[in-house]
N, C-alpha and C positions, 0 to 999 in steps of 0.2 A: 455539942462538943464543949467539952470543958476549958475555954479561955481563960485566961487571967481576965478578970473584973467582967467577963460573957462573952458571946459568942455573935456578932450580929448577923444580919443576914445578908450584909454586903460581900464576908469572906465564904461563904458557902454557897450565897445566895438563894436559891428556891431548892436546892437538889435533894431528895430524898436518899435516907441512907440506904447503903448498899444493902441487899435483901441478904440472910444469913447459907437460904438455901433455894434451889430453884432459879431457873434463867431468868437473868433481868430484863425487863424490857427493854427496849431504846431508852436513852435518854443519858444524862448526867445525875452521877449518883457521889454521894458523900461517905467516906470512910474511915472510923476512928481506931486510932491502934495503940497498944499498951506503951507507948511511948513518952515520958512525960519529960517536959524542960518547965522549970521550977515551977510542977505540980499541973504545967497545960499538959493537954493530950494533943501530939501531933496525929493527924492525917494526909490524906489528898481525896481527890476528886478524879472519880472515874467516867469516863466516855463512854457507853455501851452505844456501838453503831448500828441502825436500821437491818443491816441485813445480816448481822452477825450470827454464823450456824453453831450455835455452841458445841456439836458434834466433830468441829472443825479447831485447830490452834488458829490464834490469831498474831500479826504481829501488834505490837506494842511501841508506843511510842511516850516515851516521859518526857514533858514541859517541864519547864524550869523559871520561877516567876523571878523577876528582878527583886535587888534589895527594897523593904519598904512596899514593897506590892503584894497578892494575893492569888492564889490558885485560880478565882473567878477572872481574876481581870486580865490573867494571861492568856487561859481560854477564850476569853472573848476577842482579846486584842490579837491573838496571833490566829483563829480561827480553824483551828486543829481540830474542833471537835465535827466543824461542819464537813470541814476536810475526811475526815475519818467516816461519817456520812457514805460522803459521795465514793472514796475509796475504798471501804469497807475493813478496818483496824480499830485496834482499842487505843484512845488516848488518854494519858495520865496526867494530874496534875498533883503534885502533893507540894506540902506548907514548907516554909524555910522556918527555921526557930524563932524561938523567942514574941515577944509583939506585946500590943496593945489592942483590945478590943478588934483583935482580929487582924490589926496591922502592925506594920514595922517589923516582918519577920524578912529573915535576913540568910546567907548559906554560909558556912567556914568552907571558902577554897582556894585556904591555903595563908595566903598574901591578904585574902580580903573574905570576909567585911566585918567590923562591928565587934559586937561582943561573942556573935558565933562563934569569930577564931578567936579571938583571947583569950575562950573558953575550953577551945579544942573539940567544939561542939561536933562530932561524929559523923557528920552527914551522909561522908560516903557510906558508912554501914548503914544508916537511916533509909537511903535512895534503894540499897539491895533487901533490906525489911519491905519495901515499898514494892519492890518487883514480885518480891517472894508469895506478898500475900494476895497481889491481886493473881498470881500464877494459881494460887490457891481458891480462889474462888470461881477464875474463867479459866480458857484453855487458853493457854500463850503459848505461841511458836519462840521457843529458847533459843532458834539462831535468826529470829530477826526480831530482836528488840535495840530500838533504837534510841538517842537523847537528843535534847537541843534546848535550849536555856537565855534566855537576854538579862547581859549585862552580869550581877553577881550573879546569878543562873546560868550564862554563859561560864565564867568562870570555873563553876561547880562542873560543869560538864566537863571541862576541860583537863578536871583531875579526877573525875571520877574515870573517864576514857584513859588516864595514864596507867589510874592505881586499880582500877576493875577491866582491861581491856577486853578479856574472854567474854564481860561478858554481853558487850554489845558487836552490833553489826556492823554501824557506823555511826557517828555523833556530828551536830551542826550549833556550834558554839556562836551566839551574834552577841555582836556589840563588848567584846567581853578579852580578859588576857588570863593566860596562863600561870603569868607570875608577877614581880613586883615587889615592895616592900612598904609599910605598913609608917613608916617615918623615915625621916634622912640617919636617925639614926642605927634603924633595925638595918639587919643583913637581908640582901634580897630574898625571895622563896621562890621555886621554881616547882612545877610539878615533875614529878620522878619519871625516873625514864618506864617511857610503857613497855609492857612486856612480849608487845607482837605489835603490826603494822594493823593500823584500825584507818577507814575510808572515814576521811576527811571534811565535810562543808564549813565555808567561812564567812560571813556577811559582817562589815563594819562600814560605815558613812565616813568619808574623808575627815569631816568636819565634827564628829564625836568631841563634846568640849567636857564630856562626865569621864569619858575612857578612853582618851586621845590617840586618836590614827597614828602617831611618832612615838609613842610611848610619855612619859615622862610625867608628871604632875597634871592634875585634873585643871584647865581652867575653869572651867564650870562648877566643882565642886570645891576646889579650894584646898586649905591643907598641906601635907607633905605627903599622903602617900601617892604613888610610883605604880606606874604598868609597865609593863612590855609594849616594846610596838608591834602592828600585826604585823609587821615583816619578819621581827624574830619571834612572834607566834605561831605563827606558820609555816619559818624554815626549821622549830622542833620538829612538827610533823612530818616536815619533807624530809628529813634526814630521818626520821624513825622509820618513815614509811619507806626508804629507799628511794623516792622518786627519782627521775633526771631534772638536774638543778636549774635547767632554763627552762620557763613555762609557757604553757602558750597561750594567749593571750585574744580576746577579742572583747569592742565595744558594743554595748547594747544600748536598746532605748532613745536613741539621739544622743550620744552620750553618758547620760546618766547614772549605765550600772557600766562598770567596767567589770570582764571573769577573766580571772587568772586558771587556770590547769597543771599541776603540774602530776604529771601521769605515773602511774609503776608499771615500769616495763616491763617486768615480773608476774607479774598480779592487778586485782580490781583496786589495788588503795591508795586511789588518786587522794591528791589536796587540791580542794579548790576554792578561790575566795573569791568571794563578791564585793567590790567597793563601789558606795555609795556615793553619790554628788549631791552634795547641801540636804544633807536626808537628820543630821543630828543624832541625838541617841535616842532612839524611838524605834520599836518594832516594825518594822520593813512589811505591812499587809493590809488588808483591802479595807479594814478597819478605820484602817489612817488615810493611808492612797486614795479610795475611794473618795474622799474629802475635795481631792485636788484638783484643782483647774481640769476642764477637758482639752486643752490644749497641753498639759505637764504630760512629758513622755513617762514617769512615773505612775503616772494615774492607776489606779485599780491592781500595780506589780502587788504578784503576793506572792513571799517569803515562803509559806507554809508549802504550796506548791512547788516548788523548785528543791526543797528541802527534800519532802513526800518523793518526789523526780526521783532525786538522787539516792532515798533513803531505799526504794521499793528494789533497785538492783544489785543488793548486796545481800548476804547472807553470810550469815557466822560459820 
């Protein structure tokens, strides 16, 4: 792949590229596309799961790497691909713009981040090239393709779910807001109203000091720019999705994970949010968890499953 100054094998890591014709085997596969920001070629990385019937659509699931991170280490850290494995879907991973030797690419959504949006860098069109061509090469089931994204990948989810809602199932934005502002002195941005009611998942850690739980300036990053808090992240979607305004609520874990519900009495397109206790900005899965004390009621939680839960009973 054509990076600026190369390619290492950290952002691609071992994966061979996608084969042009003929079913792929299992595995992760790499994919380059006519796509250029100042003269790289963007991709993503594709899941091809153990038991996939190419005779068959499959659904689809797009990862979304944080700002400054990579296609490989989202795959690894939120473990989608093993997921998809044992569940039997295709999981996607594609690049955010711009970088360095493979790093510092980054999404425009919207409010954030970098010089994506300063650029007006296109993503959301980027994300539906990305759907299009891997639809192009496997069989995807087109009413259940799903998103989920940490942090500026969350973000992106977040508008790409407002500005493309036809065309997912349901989306699960972590760690991440909707809108915001970019200095004290820009005008806030918010994502545009979406065009239909889209099923909901939410995960954010109390204690987020990069994308703070209350909204307002990062402590952890510094700066002036501005989030939203998940409360008014969340009551967009509850008011888009029509839900009933009190949710219902229960503790999990010994505390740990707190779920909110708030249900459509109408229809399948609940909002539902997951808050964290002392969890930080960090990917919520077995990667990390798996780390933690065997006494921690956290230990071994994984994100990706509860996501997959949620994502597998809905259909476009």
């Amino acid at each position: 792949m054509a990076i600026v100054l190369g390619a290492p094998s950290f952002f691609w890591g071992c994966a061979a590229t996608l084969p042009a014709i003929g079913a792929p085997e299992p595995g992760t596969y790499q994919k380059k596309l006519n796509i250029r920001v100042l003269g790289a070629r963007r991709g993503y990385l594709l899941h091809i799961p153990r038991g996939l019937d190419p005779r068959r659509a499959s659904p689809l699931v797009i990862v979304l790497h944080g700002a400054f991170s990579t296609p490989g280490k989202i795959e690894k850290e939120s473990g989608f691909s093993d997921l998809a494995d044992r569940e039997n879907f295709l999981a996607a991973y594609p690049e955010g713009a711009y970088g360095l030797f493979g790093l510092l690419r980054h999404w425009n959504a919207g409010h954030c981040c970098g010089k994506a949006a300063s650029d007006g860098t296109d993503d959301v069109g980027f994300l539906e090239t990305v759907i299009d061509d891997i639809a192009a090469r496997v069989a995807v089931d087109r009413s259940r393709i799903y998103m989920t994204g940490f942090s500026n990948g969350g973000m992106l989810v977040y508008r790409f779910a407002a500005e493309r809602t036809h065309v997912l199932a349901a989306a699960a934005p972590l760690a991440a807001s909707p809108g915001g502002r970019a200095s004290a002195k820009a005008s806030v941005w918010m994502t545009p109203e979406p065009k239909g009611p889209l099923p909901m998942i939410v995960f954010h850690a109390k204690d987020d000091r990069s994308v703070p739980y209350e909204g307002g300036r990062s402590p952890g990053k510094g700066g002036e720019r501005e989030s939203l808090s998940v409360a008014e992240s969340v009551a967009f979607w509850v008011r888009n999705n029509r839900c009933v305004s009190e949710p219902e609520e229960e503790f999990l874990l010994g505390g740990r994970l707190a779920k909110k519900t708030w249900p459509d009495p109408a229809g399948p397109n609940d909002v539902v949010l997951y808050t964290l206790d002392a969890w930080g900005h960090r990917w919520p899965g077995r990667f990390l968890t798996g780390r933690l004390a065997e006494s921690d009621p956290l230990k071994s939680f994984d994100a990706a499953e509860v996501i997959w839960s949620f994502f597998k009973r809905h259909t476009r």
